[in-house]
C-alpha positions as CSV (number, residue, x, y, z in Angstrom):
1,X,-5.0,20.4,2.6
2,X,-4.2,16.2,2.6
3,X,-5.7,14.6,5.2
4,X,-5.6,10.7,6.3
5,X,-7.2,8.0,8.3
6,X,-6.0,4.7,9.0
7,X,-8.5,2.0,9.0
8,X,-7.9,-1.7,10.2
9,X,-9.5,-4.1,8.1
10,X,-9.4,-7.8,8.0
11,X,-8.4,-10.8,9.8
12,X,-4.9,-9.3,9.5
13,X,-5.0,-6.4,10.5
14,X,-4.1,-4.2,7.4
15,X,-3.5,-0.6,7.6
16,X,-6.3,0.8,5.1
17,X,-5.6,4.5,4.3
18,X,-8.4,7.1,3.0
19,X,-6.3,10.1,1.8
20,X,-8.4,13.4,0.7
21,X,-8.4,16.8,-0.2
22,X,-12.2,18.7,-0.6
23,X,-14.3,15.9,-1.7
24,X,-11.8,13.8,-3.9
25,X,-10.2,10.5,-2.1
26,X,-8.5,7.9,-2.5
27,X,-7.9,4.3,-0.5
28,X,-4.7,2.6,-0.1
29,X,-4.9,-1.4,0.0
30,X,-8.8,-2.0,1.4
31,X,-7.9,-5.2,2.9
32,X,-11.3,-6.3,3.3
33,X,-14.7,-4.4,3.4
34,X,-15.2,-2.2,6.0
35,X,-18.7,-0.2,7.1
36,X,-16.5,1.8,9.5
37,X,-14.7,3.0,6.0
38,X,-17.9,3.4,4.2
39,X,-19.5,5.2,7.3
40,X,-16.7,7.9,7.2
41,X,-16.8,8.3,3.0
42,X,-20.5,8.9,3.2
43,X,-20.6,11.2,6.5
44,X,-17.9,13.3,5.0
45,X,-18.8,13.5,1.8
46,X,-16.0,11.9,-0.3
47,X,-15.8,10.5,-3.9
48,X,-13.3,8.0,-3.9
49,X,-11.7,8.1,-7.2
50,X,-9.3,5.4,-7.4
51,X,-7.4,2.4,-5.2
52,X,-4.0,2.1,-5.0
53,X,-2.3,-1.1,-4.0
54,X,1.2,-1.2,-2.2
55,X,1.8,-4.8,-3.4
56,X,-1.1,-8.0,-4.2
57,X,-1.1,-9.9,-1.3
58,X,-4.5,-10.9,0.0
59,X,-4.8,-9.1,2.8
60,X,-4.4,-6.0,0.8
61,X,-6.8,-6.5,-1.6
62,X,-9.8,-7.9,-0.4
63,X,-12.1,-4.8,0.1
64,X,-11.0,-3.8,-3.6
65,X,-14.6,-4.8,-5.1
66,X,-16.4,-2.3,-2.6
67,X,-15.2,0.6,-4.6
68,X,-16.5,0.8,-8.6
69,X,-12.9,3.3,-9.9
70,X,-9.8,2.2,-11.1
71,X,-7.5,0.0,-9.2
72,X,-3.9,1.2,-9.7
73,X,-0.6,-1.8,-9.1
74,X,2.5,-2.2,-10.0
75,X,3.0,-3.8,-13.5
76,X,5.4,-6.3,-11.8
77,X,2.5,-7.6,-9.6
78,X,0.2,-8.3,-12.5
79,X,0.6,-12.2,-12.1
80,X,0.4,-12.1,-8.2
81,X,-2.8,-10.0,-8.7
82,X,-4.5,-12.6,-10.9
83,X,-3.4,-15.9,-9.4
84,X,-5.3,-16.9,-5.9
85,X,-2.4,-19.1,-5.4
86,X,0.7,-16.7,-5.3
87,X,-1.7,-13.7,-4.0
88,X,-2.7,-16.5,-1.2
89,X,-6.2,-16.1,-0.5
90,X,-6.7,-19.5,-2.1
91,X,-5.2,-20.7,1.1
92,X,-7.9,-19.0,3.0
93,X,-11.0,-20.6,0.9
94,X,-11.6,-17.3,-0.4
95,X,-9.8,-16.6,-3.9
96,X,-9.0,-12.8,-4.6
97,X,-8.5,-11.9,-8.4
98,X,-7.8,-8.5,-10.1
99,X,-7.5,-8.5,-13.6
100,X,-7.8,-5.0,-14.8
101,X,-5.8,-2.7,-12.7
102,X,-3.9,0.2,-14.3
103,X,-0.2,-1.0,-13.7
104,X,2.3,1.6,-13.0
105,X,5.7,1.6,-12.4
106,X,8.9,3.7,-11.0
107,X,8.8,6.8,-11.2
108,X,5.1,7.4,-12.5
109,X,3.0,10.0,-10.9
110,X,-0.7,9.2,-10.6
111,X,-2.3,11.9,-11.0
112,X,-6.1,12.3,-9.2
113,X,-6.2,16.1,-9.1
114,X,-6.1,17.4,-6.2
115,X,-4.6,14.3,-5.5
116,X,-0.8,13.6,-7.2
117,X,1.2,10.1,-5.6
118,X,4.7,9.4,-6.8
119,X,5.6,5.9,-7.3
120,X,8.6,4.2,-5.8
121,X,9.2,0.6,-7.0
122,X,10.5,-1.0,-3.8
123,X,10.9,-5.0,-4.5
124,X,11.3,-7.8,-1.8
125,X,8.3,-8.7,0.1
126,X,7.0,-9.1,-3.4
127,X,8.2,-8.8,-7.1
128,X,6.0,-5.7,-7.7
129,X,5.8,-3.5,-3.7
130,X,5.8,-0.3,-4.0
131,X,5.5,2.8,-2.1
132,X,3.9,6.0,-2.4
133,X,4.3,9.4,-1.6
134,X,2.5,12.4,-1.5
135,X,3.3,15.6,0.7
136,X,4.9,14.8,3.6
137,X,3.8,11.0,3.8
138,X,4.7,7.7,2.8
139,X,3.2,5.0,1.9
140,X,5.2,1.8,3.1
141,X,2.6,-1.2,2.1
142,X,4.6,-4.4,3.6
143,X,8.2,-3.0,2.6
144,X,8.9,-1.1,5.9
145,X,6.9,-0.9,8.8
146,X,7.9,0.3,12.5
147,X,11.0,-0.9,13.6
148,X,10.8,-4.0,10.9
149,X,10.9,-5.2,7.6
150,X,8.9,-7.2,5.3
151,X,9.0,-10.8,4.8
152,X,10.5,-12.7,1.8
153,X,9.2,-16.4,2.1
154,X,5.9,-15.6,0.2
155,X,5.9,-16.2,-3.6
156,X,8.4,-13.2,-5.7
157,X,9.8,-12.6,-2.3
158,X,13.2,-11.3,-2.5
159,X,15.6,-11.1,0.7
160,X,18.2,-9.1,-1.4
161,X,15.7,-6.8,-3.1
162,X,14.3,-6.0,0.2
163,X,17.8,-4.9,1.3
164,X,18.3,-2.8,-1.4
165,X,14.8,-1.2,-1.0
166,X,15.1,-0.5,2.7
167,X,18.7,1.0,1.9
168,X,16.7,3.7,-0.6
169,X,13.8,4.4,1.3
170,X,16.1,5.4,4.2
171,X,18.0,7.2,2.0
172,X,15.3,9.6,0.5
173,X,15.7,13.0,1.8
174,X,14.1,14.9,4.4
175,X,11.3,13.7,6.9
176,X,8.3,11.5,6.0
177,X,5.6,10.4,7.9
178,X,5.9,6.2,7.3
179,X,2.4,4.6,7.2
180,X,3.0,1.2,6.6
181,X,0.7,-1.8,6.0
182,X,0.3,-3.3,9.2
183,X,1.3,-1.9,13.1
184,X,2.2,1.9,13.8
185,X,2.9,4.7,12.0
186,X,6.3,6.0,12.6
187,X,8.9,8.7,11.2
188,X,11.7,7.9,8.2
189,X,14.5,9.6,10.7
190,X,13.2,6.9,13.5
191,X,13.5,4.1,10.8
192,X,17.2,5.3,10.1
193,X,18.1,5.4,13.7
194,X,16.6,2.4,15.4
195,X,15.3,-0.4,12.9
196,X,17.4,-3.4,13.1
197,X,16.9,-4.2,9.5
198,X,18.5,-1.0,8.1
199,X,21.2,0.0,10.6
């Protein structure tokens, strides 16, 4: 069975997500180290095998070096990753770098047996956002959050790519469980119904 837990790391307040089945996990965006994060790992058991990033903004990728497995992104966000200036933790006197994460792209599958994501390529807050599903969840990063939308003003921000992404991700069929990067977890059917950014 997949289980989940939201952590919230950093000064931003970043949704990080442990997802696990038996002893295998994996973290979504560690936006900054966290010993409530490790705590849990070690008391249960778990063996994180990789970290996948929704997009390669700072905030998301700050607790990256606490984990020694491969770091999976977007191939689009390859120059955001590596450049403290467009990621913009250079702005916060602490430059972030990743240079060798495994870049994947629409439609891929990820495969961490038991573990197995889907990839969808959701442009606009950055170049290279994506989501990810698996079972019954989804994975939102900055794209789509509870009743709101991503922003576009940071560098590879896109206002109409956003549109178009929020237009496919309310589109997909059936229910999913949104987890999103920052605030509260919400339902795809909610999203369709009430956020201003999609109706």
């Amino acid at each position: 069975m997949i289980q989940y837990k939201c952590f919230i790391t950093g000064g931003m307040e970043t949704n990080t997500y442990l997802v696990w089945c038996g002893a295998s996990a994996v973290v979504i965006d560690p936006g900054a180290k966290s010993t409530a994060l490790a705590s849990f790992i070690s008391g249960q058991g778990l063996s994180v095998c990789a970290v996948l990033l929704t997009h390669g903004h700072f905030d998301h990728i700050g607790g990256v070096s606490a984990f020694s497995c491969p770091v999976y992104a977007c191939g689009a966000e390859t120059a955001l990753l590596q450049n403290p200036a467009l990621n913009l933790s250079a702005y916060f006197g602490l430059p972030e770098t990743i240079t060798d994460s495994i870049p994947v792209q629409e439609g891929d599958v990820i495969d961490l047996e038991p573990l197995s994501f889907s990839v969808l390529h959701t442009p606009g807050h950055t170049a290279g956002s994506v989501c990810y599903q698996i079972g019954g969840l989804l994975f939102t990063g900055d794209t789509l959050f509870c009743g709101g939308a991503g922003r576009t003003d940071f560098p590879t921000g896109n206002s109409a790519a956003l549109h178009r992404s929020l237009n496919r991700l309310i589109t997909l069929n059936g229910e999913w469980r949104v987890l999103p990067g920052h605030g509260e977890e919400t339902l795809l059917s909610r999203e369709r119904a009430h956020n201003p950014f999609v109706c």
